[in-house]
C-alpha positions in Angstrom: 0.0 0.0 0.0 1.1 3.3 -0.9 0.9 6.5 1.7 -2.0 8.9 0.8 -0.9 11.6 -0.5 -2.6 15.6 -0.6 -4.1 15.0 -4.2 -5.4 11.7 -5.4 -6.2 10.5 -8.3 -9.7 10.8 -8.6 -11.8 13.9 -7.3 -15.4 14.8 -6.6 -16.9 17.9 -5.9 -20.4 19.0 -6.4 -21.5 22.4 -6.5 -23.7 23.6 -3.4 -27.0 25.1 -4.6 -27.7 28.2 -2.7 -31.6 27.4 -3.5 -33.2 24.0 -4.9 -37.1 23.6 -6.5 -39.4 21.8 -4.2 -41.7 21.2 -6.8 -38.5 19.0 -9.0 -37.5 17.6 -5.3 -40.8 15.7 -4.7 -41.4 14.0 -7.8 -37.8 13.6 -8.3 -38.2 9.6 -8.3 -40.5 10.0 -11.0 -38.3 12.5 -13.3 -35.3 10.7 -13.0 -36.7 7.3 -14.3 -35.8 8.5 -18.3 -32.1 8.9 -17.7 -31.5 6.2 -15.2 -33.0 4.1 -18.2 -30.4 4.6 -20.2 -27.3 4.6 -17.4 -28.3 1.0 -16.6 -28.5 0.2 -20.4 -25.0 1.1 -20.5 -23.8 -0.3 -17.1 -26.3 -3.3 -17.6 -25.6 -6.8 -16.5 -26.4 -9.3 -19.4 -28.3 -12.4 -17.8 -28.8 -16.0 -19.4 -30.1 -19.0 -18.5 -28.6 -22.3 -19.5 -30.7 -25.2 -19.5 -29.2 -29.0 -18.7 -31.4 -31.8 -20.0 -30.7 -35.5 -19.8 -30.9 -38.3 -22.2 -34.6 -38.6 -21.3 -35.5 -35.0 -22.4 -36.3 -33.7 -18.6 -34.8 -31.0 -17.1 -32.3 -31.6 -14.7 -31.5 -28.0 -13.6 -31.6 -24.5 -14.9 -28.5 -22.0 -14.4 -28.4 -18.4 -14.7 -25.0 -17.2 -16.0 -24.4 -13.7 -15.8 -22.0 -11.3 -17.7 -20.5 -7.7 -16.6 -21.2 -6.0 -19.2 -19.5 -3.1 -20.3 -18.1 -2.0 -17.4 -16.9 -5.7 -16.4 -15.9 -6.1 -19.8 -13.7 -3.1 -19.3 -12.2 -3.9 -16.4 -11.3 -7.8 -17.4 -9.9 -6.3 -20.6 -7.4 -3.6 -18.8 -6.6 -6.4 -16.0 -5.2 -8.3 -18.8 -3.3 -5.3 -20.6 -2.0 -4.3 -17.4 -0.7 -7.9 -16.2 0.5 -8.8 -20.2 1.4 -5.3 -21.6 1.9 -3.2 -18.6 -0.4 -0.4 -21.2 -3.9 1.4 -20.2 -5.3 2.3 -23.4 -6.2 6.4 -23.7 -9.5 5.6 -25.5 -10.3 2.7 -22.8 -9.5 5.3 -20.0 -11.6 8.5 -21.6 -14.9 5.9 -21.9 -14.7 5.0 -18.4 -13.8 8.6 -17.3 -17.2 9.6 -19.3 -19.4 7.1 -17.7 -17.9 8.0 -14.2 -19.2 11.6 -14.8 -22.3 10.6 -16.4 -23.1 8.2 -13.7 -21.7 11.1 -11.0 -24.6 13.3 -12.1 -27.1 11.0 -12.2 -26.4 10.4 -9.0 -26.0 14.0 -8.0 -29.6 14.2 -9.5 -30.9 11.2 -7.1 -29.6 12.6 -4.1 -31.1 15.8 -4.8 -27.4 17.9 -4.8 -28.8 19.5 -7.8 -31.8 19.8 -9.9 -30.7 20.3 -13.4 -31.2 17.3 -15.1 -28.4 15.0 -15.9 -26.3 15.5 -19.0 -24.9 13.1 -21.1 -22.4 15.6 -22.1 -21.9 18.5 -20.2 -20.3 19.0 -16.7 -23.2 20.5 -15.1 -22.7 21.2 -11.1 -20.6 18.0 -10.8 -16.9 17.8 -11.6 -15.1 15.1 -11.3 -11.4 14.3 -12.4 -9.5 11.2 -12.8 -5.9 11.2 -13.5 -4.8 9.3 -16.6 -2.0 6.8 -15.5 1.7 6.1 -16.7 0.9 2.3 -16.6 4.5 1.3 -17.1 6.2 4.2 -14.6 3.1 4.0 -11.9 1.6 0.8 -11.6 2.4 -2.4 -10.4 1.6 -5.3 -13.5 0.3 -7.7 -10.2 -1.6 -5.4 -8.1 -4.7 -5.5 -9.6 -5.0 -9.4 -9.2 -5.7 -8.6 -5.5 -6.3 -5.1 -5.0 -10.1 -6.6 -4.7 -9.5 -8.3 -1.7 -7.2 -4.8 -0.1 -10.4 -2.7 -0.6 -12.4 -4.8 1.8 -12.1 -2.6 4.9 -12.8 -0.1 2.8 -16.3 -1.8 1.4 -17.4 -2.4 4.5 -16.9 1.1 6.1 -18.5 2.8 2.3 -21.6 0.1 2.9 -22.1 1.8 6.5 -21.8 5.2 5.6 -24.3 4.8 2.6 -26.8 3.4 4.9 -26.5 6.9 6.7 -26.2 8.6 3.6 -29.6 7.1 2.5 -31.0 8.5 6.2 -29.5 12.1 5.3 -30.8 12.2 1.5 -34.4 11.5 3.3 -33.9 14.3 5.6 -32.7 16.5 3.1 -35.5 15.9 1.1 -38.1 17.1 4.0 -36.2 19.6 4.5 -35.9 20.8 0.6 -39.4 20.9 0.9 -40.2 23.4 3.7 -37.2 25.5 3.1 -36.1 25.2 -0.1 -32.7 24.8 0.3 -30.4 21.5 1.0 -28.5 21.2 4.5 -25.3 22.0 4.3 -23.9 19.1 7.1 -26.1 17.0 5.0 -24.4 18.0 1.5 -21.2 17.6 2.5 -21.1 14.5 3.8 -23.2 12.9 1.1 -20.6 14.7 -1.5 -18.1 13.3 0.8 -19.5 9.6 0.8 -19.6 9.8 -3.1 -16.0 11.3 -3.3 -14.9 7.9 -0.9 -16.4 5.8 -3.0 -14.8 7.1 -6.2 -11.5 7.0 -5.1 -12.4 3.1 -4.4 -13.6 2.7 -7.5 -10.0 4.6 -9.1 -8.3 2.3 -7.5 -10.0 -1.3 -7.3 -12.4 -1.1 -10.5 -10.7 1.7 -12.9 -7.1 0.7 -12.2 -5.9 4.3 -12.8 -4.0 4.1 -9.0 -2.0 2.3 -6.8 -2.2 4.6 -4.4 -4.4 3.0 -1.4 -7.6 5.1 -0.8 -7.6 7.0 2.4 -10.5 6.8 4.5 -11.6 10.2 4.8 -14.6 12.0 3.3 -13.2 15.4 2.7 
């Protein structure tokens, strides 16, 4: 494990809205439906089922197999370029940068840290950056055959403070109601619980770091 050090890899931060729409806030489960479509098209799991039958014609059992789509498929494919070719393709890097942000906002937009509407495109309230890596001067060819199993403290810590943030995002949204505006404790640390779990993802899902995640929100 590397030390943390001032500036990783990968970076969050969401714009605090000074006022925010109750009318948008209420029915925001509704609105968001349309976009969310189309992020788990793209992020989708593929699902089959395989069928065994015996040499009488009944079934003997029925397996569901299922595939990672294109994010798994991404992050099998730079796994093996990494362990074979020590290389991290620009154009394989860029895709996954542009999903992260897409996926950032659309999240942004569930959480209610903003209303506009998620982009496909544009940066909107929520900037995120993720350093492009040197994969033969900064990464280790073997780490990412086990760097699932380092981020386990972390997984377990991100799984409690998502519980919490679920709590806080239901607060907020009372709260957005009467007042109009989001807490600001309550922003922060729901920014700050997406901004943990990115810098997990960098590292254990991306591949763009070795440097070990450090468990802090800010």
């Amino acid at each position: 494990m590397v030390v943390a050090s001032e500036v990783y890899a990968a970076r969050l931060q969401v714009d605090y809205p000074e006022r925010l729409d109750r009318v948008t806030t209420a029915l925001r489960m509704i609105w968001i439906i349309p976009i969310a479509i189309v992020l788990s098209v793209l992020a989708a799991q593929a699902t089959s089922r395989v069928t065994m039958v015996d040499t009488t014609g009944q079934i003997v059992s029925q397996i569901n197999r299922t595939s990672g789509g294109i994010t798994g498929a991404l992050f099998a494919a730079t796994v093996l370029m990494l362990l074979f070719r020590r290389r991290y393709p620009r154009w394989w890097f860029d895709f996954a940068l542009q999903l992260s942000r897409f996926s950032a906002r659309v999240g942004a937009y569930a959480a209610l840290l903003t209303d506009r509407y998620p982009s496909t495109e544009d940066e909107q309230s929520v900037h995120l950056e993720i350093d492009y890596p040197d994969a033969k001067r900064t990464l280790n060819r073997w780490l990412p055959l086990v760097k699932w199993f380092l981020v386990i403290p972390h997984l377990i810590v991100l799984a409690v403070l998502a519980l919490v943030a679920v709590v806080a995002v239901i607060v907020a949204w009372f709260a957005i109601l009467v007042t109009g505006r989001y807490p600001r404790a309550l922003f922060d640390y729901v920014v700050g619980v997406g901004r943990w779990a990115l810098r997990v993802q960098a590292y254990a899902a991306l591949l763009v770091t070795d440097q070990y995640p450090p468990f802090r929100l800010s």
